[in-house]
C-alpha positions in Angstrom: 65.5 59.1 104.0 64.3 62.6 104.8 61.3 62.6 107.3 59.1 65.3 108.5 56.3 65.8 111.6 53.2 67.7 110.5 51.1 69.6 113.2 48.3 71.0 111.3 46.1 73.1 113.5 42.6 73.6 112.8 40.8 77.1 112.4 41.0 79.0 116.3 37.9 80.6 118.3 40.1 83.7 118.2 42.6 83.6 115.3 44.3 87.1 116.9 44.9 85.1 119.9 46.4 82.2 118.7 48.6 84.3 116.6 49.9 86.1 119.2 50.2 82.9 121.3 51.8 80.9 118.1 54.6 83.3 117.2 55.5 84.9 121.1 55.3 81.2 123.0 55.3 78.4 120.5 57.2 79.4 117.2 60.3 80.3 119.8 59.8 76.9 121.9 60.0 74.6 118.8 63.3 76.0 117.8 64.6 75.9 121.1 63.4 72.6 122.5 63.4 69.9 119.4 66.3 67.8 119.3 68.0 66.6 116.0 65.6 69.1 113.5 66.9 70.3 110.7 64.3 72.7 109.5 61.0 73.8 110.5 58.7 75.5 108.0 55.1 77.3 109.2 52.5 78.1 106.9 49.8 80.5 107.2 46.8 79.3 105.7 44.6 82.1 103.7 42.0 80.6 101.7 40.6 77.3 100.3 38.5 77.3 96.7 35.6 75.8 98.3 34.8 78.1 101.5 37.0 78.2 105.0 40.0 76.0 105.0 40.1 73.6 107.9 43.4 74.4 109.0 45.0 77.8 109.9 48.5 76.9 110.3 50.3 73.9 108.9 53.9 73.2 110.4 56.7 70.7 108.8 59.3 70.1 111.6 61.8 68.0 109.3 64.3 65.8 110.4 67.5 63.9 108.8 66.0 60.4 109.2 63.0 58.4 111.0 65.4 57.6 113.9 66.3 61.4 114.4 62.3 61.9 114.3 61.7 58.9 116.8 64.3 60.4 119.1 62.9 63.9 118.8 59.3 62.9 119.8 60.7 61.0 122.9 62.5 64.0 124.4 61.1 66.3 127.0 61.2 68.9 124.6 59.4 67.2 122.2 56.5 66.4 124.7 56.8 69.8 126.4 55.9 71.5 122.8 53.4 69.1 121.9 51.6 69.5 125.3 51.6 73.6 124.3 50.3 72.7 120.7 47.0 71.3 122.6 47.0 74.1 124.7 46.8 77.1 122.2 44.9 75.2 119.3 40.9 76.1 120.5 39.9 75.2 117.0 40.0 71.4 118.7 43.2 69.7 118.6 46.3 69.6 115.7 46.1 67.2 113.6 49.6 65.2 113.6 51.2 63.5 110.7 54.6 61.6 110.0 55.4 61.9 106.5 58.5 61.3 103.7 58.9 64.2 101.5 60.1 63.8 97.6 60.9 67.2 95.6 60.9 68.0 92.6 62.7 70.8 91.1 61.8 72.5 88.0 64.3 74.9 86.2 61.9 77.8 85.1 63.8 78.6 81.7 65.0 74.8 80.5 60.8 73.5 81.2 59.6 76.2 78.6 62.2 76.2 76.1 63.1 72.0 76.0 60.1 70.8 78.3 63.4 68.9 80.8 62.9 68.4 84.5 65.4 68.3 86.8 
């Protein structure tokens, strides 16, 4: 089972700053530090439909299986990144989650002419 860690970090004081801080310091210390990932994806947020989102960035560190994830978050590393998530997020502090992802994939051309998913 396929496992992820979620840091969602809320809006920044200074969203320049944290920018700057996010992709010099932390972007580069995630891939270097965590043990056992297999992917991480970083999202910008832009815009919510009612007014300003309450997160700026939302980050999926995904990992092979819970154990891989469990290992991850007791390594130095793990705590060493963490510790630098608090310390660039002045929005307050990242919101962490542990989730299981399912995907779905839809071919484009067989969903409009036979209405099949894949």
């Amino acid at each position: 089972m396929a496992v992820k860690l979620m840091v969602m970090y809320p809006r920044p004081k200074d969203i320049e700053a944290f920018e700057r801080l996010y992709n010099r310091q932390h972007a580069p210390m995630t891939e270097d530090i965590l043990p056992g990932k297999t992917m991480i994806v970083a999202t910008k947020v832009l815009g919510a439909p009612r007014g300003a989102p309450p997160f700026h960035r939302i980050v999926e560190i995904h990992f092979p299986s819970m154990v891989a994830l469990e290992a991850c978050a007791a390594s130095k590393g793990c705590k060493q990144t963490l510790a630098h998530a608090l310390a660039i997020s002045t929005g307050g502090a990242p919101t962490v989650l542990i989730a299981e992802e399912e995907t779905q994939v839809f071919d484009q051309f067989e969903s409009r002419t036979s209405g099949t998913l894949r």
